[in-house]
Biopython code that builds the backbone (N, CA, C, O; Angstrom):
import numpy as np
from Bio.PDB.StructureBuilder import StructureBuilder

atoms = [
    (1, "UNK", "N", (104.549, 110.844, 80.309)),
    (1, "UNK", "CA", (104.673, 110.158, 81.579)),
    (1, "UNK", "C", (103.476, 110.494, 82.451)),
    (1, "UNK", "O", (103.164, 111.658, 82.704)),
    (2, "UNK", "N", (102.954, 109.655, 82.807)),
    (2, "UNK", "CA", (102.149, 109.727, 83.923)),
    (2, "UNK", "C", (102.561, 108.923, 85.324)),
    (2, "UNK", "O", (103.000, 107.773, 85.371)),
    (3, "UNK", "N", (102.323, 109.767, 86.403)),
    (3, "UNK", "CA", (102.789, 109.291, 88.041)),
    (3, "UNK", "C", (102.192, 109.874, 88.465)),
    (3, "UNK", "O", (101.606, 110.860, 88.016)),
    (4, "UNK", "N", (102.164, 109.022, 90.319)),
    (4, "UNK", "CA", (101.611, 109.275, 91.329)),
    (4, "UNK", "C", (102.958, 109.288, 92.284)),
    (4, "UNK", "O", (104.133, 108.981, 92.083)),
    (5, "UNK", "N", (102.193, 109.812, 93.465)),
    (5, "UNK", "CA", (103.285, 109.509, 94.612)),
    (5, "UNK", "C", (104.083, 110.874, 95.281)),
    (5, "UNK", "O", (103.902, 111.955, 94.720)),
    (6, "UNK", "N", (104.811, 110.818, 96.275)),
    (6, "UNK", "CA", (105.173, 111.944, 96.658)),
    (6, "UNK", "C", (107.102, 111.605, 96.398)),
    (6, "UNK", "O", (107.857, 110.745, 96.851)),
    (7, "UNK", "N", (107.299, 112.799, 95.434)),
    (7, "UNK", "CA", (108.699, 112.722, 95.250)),
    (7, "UNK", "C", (109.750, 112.841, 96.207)),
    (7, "UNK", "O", (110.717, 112.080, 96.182)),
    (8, "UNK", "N", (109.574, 114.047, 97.322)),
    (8, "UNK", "CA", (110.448, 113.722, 98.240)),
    (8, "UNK", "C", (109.730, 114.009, 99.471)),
    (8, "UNK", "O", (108.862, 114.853, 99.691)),
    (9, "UNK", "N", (110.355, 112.993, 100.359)),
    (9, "UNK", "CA", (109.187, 113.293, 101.716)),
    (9, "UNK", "C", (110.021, 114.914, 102.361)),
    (9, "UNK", "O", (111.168, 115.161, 101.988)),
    (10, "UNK", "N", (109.402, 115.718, 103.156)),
    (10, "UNK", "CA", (109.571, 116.404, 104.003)),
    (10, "UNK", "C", (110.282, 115.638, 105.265)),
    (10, "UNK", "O", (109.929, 114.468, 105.414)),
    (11, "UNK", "N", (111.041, 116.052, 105.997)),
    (11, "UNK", "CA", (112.060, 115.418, 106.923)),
    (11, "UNK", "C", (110.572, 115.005, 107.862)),
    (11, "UNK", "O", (110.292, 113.811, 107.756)),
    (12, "UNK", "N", (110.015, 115.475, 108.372)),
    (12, "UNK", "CA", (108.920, 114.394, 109.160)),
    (12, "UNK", "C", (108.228, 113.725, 108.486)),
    (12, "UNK", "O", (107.639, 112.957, 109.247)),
    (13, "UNK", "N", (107.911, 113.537, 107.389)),
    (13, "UNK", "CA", (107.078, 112.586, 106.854)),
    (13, "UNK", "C", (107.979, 111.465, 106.415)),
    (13, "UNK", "O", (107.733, 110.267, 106.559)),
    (14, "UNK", "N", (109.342, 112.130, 105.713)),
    (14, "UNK", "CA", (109.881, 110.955, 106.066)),
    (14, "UNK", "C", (110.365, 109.997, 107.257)),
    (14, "UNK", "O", (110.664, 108.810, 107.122)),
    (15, "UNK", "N", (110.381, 110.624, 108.267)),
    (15, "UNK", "CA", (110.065, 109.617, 109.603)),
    (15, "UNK", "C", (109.000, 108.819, 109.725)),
    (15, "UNK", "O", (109.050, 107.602, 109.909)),
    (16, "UNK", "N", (108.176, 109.381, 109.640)),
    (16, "UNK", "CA", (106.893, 108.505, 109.150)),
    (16, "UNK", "C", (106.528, 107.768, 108.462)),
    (16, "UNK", "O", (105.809, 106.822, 108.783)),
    (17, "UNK", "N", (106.973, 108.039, 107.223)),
    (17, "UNK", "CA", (107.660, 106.766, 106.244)),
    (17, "UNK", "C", (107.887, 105.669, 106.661)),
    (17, "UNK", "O", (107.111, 104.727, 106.823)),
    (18, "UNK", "N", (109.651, 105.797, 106.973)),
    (18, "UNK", "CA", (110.161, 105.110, 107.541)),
    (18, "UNK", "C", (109.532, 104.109, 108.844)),
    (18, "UNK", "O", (109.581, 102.879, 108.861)),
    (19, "UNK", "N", (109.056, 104.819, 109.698)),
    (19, "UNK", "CA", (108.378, 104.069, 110.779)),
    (19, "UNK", "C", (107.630, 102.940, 110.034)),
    (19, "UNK", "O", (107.927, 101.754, 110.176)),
    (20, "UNK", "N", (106.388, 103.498, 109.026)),
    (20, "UNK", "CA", (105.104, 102.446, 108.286)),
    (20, "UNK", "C", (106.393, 101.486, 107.765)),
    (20, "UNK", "O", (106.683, 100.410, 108.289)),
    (21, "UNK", "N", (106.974, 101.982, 106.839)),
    (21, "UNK", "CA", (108.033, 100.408, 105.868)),
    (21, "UNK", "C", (108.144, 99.368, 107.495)),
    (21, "UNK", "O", (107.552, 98.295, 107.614)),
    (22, "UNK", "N", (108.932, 99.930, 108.491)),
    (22, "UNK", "CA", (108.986, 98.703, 109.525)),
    (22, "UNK", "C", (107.982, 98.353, 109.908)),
    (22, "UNK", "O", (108.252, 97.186, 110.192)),
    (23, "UNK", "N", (106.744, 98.518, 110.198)),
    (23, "UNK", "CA", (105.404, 98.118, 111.002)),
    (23, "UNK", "C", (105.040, 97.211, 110.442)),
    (23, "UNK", "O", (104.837, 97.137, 109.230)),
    (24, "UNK", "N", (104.894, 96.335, 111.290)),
    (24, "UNK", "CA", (104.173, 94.532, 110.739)),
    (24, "UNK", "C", (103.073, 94.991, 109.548)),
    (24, "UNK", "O", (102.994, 94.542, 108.404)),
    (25, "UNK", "N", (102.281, 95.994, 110.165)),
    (25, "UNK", "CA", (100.625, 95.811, 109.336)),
    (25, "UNK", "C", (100.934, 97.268, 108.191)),
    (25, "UNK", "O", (100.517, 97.061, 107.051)),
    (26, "UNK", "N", (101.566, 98.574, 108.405)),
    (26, "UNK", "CA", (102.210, 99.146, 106.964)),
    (26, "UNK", "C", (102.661, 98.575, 106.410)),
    (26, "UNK", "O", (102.211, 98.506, 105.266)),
    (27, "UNK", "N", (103.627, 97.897, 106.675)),
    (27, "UNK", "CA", (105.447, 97.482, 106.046)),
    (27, "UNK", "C", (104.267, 96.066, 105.018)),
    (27, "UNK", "O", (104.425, 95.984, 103.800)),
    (28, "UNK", "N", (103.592, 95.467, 105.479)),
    (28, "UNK", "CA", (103.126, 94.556, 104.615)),
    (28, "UNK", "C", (102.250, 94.996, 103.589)),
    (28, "UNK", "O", (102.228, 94.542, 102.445)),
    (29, "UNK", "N", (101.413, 96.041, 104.115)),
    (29, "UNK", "CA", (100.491, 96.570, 103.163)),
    (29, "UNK", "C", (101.317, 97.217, 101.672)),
    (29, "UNK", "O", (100.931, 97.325, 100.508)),
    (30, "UNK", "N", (102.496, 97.534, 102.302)),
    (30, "UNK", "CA", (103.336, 98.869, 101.545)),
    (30, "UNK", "C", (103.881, 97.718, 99.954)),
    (30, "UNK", "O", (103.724, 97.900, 98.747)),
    (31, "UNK", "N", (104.553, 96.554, 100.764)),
    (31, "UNK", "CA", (104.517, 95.256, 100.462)),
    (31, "UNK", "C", (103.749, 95.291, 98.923)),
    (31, "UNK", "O", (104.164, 95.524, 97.788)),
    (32, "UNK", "N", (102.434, 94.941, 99.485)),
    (32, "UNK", "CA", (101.503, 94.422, 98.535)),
    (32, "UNK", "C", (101.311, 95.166, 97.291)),
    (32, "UNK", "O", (101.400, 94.676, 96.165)),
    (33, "UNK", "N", (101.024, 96.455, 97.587)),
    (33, "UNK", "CA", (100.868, 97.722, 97.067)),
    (33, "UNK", "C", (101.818, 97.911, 95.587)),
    (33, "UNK", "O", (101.345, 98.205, 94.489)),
    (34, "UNK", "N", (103.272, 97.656, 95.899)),
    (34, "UNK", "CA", (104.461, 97.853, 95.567)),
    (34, "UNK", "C", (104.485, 96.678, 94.367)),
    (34, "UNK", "O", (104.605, 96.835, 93.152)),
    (35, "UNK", "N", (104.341, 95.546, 95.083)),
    (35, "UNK", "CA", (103.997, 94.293, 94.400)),
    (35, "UNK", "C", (102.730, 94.306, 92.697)),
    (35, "UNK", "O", (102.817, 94.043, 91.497)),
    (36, "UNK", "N", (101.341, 94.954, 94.018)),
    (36, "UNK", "CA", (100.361, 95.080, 92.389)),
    (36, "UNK", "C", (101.062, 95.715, 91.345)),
    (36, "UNK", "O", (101.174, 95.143, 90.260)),
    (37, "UNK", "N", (101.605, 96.962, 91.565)),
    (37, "UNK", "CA", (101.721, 97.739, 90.776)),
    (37, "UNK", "C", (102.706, 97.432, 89.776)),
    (37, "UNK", "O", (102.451, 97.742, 88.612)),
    (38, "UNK", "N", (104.206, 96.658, 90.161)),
    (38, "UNK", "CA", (105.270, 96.223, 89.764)),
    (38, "UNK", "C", (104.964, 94.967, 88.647)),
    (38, "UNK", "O", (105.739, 94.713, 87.726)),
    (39, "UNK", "N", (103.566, 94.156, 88.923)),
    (39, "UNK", "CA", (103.162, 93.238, 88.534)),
    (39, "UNK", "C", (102.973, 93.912, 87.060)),
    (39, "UNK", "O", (103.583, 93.424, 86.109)),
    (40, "UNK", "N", (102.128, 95.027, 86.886)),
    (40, "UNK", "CA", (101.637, 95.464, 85.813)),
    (40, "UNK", "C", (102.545, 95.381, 84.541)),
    (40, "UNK", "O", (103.678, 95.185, 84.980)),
    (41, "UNK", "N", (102.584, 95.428, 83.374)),
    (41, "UNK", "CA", (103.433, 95.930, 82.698)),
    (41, "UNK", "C", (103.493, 97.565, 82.069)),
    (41, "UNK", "O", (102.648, 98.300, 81.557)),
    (42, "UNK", "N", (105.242, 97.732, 82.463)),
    (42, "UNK", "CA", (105.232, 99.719, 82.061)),
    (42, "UNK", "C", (105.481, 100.427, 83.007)),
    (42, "UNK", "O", (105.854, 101.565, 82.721)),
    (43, "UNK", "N", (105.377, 100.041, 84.563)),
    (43, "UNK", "CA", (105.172, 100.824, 85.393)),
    (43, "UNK", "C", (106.784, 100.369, 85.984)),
    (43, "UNK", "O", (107.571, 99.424, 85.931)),
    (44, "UNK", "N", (106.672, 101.538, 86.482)),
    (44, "UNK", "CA", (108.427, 101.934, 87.391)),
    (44, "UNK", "C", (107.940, 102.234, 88.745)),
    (44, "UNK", "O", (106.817, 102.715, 88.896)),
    (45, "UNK", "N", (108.851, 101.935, 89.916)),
    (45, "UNK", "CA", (108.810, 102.461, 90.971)),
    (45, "UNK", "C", (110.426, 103.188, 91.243)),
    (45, "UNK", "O", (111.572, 102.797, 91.024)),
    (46, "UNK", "N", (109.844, 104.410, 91.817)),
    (46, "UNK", "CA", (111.252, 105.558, 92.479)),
    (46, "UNK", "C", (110.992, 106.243, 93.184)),
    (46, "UNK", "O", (109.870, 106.750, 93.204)),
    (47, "UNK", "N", (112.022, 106.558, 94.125)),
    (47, "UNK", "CA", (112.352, 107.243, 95.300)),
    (47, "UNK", "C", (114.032, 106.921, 95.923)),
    (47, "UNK", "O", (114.636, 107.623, 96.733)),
    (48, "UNK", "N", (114.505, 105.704, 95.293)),
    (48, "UNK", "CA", (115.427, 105.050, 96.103)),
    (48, "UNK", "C", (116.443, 106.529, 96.192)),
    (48, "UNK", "O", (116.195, 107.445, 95.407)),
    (49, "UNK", "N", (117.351, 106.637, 96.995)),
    (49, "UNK", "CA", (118.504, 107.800, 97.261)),
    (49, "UNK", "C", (119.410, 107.630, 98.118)),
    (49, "UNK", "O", (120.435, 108.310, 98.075)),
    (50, "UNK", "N", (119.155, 106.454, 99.298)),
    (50, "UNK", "CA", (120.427, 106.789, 100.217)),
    (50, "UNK", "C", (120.979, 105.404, 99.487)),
    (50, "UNK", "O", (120.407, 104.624, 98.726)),
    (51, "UNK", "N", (122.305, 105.418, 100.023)),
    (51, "UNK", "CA", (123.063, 104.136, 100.224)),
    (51, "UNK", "C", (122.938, 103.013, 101.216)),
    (51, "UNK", "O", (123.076, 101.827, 100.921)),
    (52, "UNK", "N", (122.698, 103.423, 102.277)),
    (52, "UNK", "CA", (122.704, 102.901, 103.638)),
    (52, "UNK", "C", (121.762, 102.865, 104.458)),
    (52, "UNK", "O", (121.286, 103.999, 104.421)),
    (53, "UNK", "N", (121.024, 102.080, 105.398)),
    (53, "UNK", "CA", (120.091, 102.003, 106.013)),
    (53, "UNK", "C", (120.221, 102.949, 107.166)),
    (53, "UNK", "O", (121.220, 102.944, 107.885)),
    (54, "UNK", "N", (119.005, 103.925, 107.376)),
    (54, "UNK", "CA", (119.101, 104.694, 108.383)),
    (54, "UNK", "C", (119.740, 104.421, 109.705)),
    (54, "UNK", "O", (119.212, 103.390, 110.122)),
    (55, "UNK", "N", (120.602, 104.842, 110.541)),
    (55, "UNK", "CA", (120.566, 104.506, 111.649)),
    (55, "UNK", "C", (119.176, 104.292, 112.709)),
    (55, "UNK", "O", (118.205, 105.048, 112.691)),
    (56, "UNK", "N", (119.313, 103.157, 113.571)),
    (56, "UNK", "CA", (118.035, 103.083, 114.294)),
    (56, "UNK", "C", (117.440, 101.598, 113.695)),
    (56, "UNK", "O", (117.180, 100.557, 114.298)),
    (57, "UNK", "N", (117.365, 101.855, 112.636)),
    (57, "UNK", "CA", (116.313, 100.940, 111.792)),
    (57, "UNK", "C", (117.554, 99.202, 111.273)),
    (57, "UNK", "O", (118.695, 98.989, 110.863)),
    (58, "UNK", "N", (116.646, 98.631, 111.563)),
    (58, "UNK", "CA", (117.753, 97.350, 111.364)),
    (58, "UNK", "C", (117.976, 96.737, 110.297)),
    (58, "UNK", "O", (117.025, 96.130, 109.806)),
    (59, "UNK", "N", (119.195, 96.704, 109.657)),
    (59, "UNK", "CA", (119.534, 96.382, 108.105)),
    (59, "UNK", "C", (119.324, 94.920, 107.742)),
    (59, "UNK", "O", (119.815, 94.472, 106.706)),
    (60, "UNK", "N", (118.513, 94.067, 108.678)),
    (60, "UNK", "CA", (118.074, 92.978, 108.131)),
    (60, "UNK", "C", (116.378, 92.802, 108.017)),
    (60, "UNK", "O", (115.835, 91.703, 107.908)),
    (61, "UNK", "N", (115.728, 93.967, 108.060)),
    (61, "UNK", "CA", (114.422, 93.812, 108.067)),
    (61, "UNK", "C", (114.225, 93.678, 106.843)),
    (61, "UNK", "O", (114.888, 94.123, 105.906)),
    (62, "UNK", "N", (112.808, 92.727, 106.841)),
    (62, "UNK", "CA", (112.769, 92.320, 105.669)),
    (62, "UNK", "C", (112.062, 93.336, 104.680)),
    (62, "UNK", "O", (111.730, 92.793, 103.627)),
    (63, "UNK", "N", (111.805, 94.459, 104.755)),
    (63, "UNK", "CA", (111.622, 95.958, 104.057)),
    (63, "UNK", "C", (112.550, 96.703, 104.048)),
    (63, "UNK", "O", (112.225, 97.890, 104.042)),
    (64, "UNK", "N", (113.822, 96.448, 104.044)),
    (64, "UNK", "CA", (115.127, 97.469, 103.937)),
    (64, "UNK", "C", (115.114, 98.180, 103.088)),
    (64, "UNK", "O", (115.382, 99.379, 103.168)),
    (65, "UNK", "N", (114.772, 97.532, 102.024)),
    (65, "UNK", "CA", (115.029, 98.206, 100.526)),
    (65, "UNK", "C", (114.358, 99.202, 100.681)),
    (65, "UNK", "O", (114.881, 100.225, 100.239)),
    (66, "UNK", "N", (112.954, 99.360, 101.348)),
    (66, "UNK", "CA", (112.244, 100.776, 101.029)),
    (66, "UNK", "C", (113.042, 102.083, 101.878)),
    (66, "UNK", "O", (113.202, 103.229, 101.459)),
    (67, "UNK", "N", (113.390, 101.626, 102.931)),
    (67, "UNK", "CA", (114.236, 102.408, 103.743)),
    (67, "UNK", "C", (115.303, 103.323, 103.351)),
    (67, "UNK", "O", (115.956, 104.108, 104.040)),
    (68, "UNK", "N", (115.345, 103.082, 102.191)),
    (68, "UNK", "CA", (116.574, 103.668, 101.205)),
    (68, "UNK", "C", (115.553, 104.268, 100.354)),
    (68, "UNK", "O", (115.871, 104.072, 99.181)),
    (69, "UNK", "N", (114.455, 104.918, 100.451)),
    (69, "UNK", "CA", (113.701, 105.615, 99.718)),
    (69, "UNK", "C", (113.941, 107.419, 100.300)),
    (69, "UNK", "O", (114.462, 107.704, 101.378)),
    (70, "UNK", "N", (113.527, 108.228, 99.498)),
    (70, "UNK", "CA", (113.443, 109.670, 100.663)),
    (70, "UNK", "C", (112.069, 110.073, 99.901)),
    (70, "UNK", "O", (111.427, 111.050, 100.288)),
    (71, "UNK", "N", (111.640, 109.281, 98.799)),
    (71, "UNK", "CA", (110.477, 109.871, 98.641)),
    (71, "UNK", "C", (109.258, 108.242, 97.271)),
    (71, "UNK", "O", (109.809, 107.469, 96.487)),
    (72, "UNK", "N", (108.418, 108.288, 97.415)),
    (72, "UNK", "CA", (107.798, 107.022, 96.648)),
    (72, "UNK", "C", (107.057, 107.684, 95.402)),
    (72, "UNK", "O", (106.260, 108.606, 95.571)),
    (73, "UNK", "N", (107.364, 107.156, 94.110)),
    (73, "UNK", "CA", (106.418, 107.352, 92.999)),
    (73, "UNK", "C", (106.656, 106.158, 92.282)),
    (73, "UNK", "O", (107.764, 105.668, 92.063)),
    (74, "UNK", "N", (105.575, 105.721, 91.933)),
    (74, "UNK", "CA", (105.061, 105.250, 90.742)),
    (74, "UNK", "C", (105.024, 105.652, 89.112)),
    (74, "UNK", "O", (104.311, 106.645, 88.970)),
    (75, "UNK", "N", (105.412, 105.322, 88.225)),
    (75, "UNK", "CA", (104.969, 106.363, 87.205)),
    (75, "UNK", "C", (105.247, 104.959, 85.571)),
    (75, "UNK", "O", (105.806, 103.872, 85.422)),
    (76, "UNK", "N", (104.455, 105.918, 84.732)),
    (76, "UNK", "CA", (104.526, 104.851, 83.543)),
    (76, "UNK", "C", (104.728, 105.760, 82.127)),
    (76, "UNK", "O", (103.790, 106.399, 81.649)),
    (77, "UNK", "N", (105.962, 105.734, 81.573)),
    (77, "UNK", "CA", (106.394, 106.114, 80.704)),
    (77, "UNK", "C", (106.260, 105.469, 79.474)),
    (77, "UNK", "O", (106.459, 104.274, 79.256)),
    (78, "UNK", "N", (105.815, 106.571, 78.463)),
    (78, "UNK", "CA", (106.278, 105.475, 76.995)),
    (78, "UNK", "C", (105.997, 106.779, 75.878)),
    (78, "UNK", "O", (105.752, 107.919, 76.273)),
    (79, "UNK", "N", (106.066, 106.457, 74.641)),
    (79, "UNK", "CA", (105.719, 106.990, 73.991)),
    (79, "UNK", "C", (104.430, 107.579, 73.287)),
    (79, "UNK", "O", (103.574, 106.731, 73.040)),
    (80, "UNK", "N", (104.086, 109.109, 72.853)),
    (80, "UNK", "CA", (102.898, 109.716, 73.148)),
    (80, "UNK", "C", (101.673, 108.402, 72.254)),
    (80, "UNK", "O", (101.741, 108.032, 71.082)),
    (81, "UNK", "N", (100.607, 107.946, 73.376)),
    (81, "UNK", "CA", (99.954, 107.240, 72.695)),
    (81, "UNK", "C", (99.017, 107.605, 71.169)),
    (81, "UNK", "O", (98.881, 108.829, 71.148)),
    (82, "UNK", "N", (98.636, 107.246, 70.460)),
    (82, "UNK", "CA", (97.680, 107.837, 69.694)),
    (82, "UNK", "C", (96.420, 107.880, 70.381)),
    (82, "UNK", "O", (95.560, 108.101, 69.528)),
    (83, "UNK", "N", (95.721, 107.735, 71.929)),
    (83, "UNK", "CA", (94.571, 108.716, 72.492)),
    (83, "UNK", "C", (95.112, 109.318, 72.612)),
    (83, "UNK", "O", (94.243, 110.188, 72.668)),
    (84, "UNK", "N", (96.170, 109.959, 72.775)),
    (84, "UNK", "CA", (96.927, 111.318, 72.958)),
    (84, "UNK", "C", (95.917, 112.460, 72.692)),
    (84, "UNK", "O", (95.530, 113.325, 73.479)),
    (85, "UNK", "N", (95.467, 112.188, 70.952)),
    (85, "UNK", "CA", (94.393, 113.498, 70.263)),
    (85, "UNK", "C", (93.445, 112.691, 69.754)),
    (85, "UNK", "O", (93.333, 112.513, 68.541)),
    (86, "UNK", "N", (92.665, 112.121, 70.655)),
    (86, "UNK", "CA", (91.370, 111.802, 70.625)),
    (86, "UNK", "C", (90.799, 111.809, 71.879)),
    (86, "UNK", "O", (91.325, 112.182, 72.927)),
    (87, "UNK", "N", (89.601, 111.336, 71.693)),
    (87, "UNK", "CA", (88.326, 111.217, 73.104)),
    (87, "UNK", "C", (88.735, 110.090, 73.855)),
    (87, "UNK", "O", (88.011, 109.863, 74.824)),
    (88, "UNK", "N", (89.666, 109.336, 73.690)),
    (88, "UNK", "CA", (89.658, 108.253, 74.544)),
    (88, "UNK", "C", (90.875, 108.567, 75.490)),
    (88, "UNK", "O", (91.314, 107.735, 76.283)),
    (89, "UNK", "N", (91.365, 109.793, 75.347)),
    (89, "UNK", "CA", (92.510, 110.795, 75.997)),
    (89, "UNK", "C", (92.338, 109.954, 77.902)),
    (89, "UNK", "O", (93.080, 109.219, 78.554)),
    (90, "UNK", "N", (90.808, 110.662, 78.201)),
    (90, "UNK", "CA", (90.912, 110.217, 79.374)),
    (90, "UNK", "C", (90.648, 109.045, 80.145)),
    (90, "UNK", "O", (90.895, 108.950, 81.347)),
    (91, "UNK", "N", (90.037, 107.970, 79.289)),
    (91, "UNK", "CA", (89.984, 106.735, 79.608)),
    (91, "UNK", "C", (91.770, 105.907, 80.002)),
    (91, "UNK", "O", (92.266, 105.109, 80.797)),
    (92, "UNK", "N", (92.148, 106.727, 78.884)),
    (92, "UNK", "CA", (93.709, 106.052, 78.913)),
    (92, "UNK", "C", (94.406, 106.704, 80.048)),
    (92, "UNK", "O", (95.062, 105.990, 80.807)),
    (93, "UNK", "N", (94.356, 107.644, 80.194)),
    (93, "UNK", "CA", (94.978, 108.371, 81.574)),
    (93, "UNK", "C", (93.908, 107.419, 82.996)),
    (93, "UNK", "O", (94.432, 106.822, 83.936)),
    (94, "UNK", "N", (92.999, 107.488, 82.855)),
    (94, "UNK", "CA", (92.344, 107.004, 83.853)),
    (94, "UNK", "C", (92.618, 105.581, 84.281)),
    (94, "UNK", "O", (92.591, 105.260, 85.469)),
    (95, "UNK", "N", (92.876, 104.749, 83.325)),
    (95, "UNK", "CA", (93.519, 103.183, 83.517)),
    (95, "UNK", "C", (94.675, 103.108, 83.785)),
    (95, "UNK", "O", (95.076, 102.123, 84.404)),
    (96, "UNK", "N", (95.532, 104.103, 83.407)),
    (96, "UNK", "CA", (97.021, 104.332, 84.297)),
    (96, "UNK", "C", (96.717, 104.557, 85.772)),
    (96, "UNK", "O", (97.064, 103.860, 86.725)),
    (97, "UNK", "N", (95.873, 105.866, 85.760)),
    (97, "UNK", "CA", (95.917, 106.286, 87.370)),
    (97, "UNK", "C", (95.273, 105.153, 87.995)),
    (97, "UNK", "O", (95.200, 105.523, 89.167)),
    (98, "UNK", "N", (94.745, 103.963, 87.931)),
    (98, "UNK", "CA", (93.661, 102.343, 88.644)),
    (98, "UNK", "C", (95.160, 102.130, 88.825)),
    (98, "UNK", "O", (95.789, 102.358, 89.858)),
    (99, "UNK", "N", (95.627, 101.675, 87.709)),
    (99, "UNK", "CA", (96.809, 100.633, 87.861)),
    (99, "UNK", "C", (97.742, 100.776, 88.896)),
    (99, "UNK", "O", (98.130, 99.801, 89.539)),
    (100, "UNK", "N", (98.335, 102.518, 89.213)),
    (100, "UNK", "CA", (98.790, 102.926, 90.233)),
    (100, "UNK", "C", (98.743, 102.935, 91.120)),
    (100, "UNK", "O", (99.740, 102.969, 91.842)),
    (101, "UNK", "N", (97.305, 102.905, 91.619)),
    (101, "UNK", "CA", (96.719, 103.241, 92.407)),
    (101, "UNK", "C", (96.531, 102.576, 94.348)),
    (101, "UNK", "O", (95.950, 103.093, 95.302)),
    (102, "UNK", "N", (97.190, 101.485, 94.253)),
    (102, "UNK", "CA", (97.966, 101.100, 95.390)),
    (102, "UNK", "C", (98.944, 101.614, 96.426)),
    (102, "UNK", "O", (99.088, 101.561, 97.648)),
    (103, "UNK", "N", (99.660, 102.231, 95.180)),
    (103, "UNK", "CA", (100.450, 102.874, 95.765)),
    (103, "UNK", "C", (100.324, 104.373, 96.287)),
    (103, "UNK", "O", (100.759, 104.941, 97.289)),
    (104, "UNK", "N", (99.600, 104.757, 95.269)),
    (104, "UNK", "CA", (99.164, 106.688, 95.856)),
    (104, "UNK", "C", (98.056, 105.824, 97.307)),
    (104, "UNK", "O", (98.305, 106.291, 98.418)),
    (105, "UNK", "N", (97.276, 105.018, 97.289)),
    (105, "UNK", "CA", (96.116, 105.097, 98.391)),
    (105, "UNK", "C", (97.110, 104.477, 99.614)),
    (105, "UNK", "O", (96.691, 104.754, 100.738)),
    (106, "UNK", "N", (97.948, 103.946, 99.591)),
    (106, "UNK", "CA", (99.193, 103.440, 100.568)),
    (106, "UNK", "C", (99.521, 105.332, 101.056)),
    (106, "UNK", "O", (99.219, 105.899, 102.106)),
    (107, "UNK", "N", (100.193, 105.861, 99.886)),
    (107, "UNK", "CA", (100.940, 107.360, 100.442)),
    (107, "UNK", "C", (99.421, 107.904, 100.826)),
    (107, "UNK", "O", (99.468, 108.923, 101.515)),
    (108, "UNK", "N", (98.791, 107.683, 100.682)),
    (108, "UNK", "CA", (97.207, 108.432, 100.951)),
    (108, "UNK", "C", (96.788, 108.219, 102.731)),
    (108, "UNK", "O", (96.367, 109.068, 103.516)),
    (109, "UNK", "N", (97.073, 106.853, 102.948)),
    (109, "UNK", "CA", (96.487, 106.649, 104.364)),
    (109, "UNK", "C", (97.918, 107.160, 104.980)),
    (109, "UNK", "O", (97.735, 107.885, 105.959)),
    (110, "UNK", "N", (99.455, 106.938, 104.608)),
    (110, "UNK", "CA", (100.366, 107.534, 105.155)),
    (110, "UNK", "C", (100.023, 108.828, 106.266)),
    (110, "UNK", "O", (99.884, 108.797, 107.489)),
    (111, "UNK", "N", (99.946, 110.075, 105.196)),
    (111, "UNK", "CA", (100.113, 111.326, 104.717)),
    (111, "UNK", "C", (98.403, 111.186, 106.029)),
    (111, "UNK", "O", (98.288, 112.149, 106.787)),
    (112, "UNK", "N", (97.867, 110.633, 106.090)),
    (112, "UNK", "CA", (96.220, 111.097, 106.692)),
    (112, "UNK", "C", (96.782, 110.342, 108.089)),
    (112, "UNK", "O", (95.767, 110.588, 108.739)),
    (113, "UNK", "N", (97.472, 109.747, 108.861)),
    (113, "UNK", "CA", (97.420, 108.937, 109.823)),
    (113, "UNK", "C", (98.748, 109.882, 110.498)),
    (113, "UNK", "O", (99.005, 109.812, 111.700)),
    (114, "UNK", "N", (99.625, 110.863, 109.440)),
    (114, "UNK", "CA", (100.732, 111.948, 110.334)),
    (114, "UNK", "C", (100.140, 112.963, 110.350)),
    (114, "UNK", "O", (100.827, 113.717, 111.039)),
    (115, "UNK", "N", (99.119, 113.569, 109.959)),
    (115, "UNK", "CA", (98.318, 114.420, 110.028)),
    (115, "UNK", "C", (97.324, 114.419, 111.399)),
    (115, "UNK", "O", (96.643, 115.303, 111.919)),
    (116, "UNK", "N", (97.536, 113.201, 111.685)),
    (116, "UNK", "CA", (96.269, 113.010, 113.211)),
    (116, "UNK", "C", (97.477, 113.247, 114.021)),
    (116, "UNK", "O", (97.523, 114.275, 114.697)),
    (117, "UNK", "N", (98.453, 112.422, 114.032)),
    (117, "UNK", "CA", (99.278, 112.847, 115.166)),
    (117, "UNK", "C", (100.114, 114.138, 115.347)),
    (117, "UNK", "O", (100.750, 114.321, 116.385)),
]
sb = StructureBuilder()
sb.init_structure("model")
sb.init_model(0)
sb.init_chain("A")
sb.init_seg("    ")
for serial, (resi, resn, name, xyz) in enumerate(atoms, 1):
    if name == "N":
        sb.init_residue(resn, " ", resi, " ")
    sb.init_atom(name, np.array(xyz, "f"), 0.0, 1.0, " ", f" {name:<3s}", serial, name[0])
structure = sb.get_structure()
């Protein structure tokens, strides 16, 4: 398996989270991100955990679903390739981590924009 992403947010980052999924210009980016990656074939997205939409936050926005996250990864499972034990080991790891890669640079500007405040 190879993944990106942060498994569970810390109780303020997940506020922060939460805040970006609602924001016109996160919540769309987060959107897109979610979208490339899902497009791919192989790749999984997880974090989902609650049942219910936070209080505060309104259960008809059209990003609910992420709201029910406590933490975001990406990841792509399968069986050990044959680069496994060869030189092309890291090319193949390296075209996983591109493919992902929406989504870690999404948790990337997150994680750098709660850090300023």
């Amino acid at each position: 398996m190879l993944g990106v992403g942060i498994h569970v947010f810390s109780k303020d980052l997940l506020q922060a989270y939460r805040d970006a999924v609602v924001n016109p210009e996160s919540g769309s980016a987060l959107v897109k991100a979610i979208q490339e990656v899902s497009l791919k074939k192989g790749y999984n997205l997880g974090g989902k955990h609650y049942k219910r939409v936070p209080r505060g936050y309104d259960p008809e926005h059209d990003n609910v679903e992420f709201l029910l996250y406590n933490g975001l990864i990406a990841g792509n499972e399968e069986p050990i390739p044959e680069e496994f034990c060869s030189a092309d080991l890291l090319d193949y790891c390296y075209q996983k981590f591109v493919d992902m890669y929406p989504i870690q640079h999404w948790l990337f500007e997150l994680t750098e924009s709660f850090k300023l405040n």
